[in-house]
C-alpha positions in Angstrom: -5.9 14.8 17.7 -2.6 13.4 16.0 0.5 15.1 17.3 2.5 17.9 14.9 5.7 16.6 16.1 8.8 15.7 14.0 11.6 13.8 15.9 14.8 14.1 14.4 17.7 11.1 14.5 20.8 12.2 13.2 23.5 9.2 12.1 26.4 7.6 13.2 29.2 10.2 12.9 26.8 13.4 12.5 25.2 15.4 14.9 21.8 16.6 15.9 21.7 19.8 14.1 23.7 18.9 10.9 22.7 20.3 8.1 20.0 18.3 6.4 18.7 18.2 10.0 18.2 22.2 9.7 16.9 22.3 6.6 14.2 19.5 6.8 13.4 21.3 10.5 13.1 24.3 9.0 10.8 23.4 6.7 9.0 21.6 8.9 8.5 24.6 11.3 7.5 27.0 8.5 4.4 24.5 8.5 3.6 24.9 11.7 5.3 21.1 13.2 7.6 21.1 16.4 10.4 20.3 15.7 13.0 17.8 18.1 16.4 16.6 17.6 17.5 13.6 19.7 21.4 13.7 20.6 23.3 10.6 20.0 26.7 12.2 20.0 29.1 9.7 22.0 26.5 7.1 21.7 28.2 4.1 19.4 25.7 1.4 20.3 22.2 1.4 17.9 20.5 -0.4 20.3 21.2 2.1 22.8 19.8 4.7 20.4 16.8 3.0 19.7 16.2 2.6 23.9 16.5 6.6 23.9 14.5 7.4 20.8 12.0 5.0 22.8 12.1 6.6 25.8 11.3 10.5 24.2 8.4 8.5 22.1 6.5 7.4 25.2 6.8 11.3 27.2 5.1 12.5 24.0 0.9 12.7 24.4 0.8 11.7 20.7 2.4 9.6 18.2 5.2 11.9 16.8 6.5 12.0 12.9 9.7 10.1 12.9 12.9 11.2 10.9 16.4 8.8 10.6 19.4 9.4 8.5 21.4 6.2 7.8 21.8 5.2 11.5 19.5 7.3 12.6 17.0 5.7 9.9 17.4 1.9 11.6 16.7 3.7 14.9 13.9 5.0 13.8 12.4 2.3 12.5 13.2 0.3 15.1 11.7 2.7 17.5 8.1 2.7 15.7 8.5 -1.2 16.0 8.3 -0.6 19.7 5.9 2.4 20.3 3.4 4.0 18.0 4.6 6.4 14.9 2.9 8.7 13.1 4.7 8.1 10.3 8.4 7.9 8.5 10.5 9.4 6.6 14.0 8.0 6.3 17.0 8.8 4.2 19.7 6.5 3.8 18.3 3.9 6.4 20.5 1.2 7.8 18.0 -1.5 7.1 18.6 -5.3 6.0 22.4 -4.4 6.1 24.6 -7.5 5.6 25.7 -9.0 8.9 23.6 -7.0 11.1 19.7 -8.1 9.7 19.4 -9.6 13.6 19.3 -6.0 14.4 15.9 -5.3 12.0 13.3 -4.6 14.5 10.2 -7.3 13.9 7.3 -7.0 13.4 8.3 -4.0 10.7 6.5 -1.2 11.8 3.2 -0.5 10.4 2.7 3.3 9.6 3.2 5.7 6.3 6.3 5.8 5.3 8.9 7.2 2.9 12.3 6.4 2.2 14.8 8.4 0.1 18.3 6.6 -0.8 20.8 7.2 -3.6 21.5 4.3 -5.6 25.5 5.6 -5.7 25.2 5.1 -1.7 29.0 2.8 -0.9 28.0 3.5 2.6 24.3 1.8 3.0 23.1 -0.8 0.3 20.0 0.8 -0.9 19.0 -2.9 -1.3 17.6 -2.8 2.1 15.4 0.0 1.8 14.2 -1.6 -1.5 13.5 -5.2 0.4 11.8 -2.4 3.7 9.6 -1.1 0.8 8.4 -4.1 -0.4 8.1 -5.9 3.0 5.7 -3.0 4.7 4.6 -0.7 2.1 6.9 2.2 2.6 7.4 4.3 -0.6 11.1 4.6 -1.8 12.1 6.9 -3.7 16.0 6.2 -5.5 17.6 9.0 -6.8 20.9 9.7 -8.1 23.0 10.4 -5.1 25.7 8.9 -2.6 25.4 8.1 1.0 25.7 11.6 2.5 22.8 13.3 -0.2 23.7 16.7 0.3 23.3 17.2 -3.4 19.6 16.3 -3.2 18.5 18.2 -0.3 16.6 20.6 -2.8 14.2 17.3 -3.7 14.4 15.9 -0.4 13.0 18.5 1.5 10.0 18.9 -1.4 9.5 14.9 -0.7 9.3 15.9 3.2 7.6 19.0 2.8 4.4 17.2 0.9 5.2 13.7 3.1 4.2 15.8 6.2 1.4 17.6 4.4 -0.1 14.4 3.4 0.3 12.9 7.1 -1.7 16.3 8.0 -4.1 15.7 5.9 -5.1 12.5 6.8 -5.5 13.1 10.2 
């Protein structure tokens, strides 16, 4: 039985509960998914986030649903590179960014996956997630918005909402 767990990985200079956090875990919850919300507050090293992302992974029975904004997107990914995912769903994900690809977890990870990233983002190139997309898969879905996204978290939790339904679904 395939695990109806969401693990939450906020980014670099947010916290674990922010406010698209909340939202999506709200949403999640009013289907019936656990929600969890990994604290990397006071953590500047990604790697180091990855290792503790990692760690939570292998307590879990089952393969949990994996969530990363920007930082918390490349942790993600990198995490499910390590031990199994359920699936993805990213927003903003540091992927491919310039100067850091020797960071990119390899091999990609191999599981559903969707990626939400504003092509007005000056923070993230949503190059990356284009080049992730096309390298594994993932769906990507570019909409018009900045870094942050707060102005899309209307769509973005319908995209989750129907992202974890169709994980559900399948099994």
């Amino acid at each position: 039985m395939a695990s109806d767990t969401v693990c939450f990985s906020h980014g670099q200079d947010s916290g674990p509960w922010g406010s698209k956090i909340q939202r999506l875990a709200d949403t999640a919850m009013a289907a019936g998914w656990t929600v969890e919300s990994l604290d990397y507050q006071g953590m500047a090293d990604p790697l180091a986030r990855v290792d503790k992302c990692v760690a939570w992974c292998a307590q879990q029975d089952e393969p949990a649903v994996l969530y990363g904004s920007s930082m918390g997107g490349y942790v993600s990914a990198a995490a499910a590179s390590r031990v199994p995912a359920r699936g993805m769903f990213l927003l903003a994900p540091a992927l491919f960014m310039p100067g850091y690809e020797e960071y990119m977890p390899d091999p990609l990870p191999n599981c559903p996956t969707m990626i939400v990233h504003g092509w007005r983002d000056d923070v993230v190139p949503y190059a990356g997630s284009v080049r992730y997309g096309e390298e594994t898969g993932a769906s990507v879905v570019l909409i018009d918005s900045d870094h942050r996204l707060t102005d899309a978290i209307d769509l973005i939790d319908r995209l989750f909402a129907d992202f974890l339904a169709r994980l559900r679904n399948r099994g």
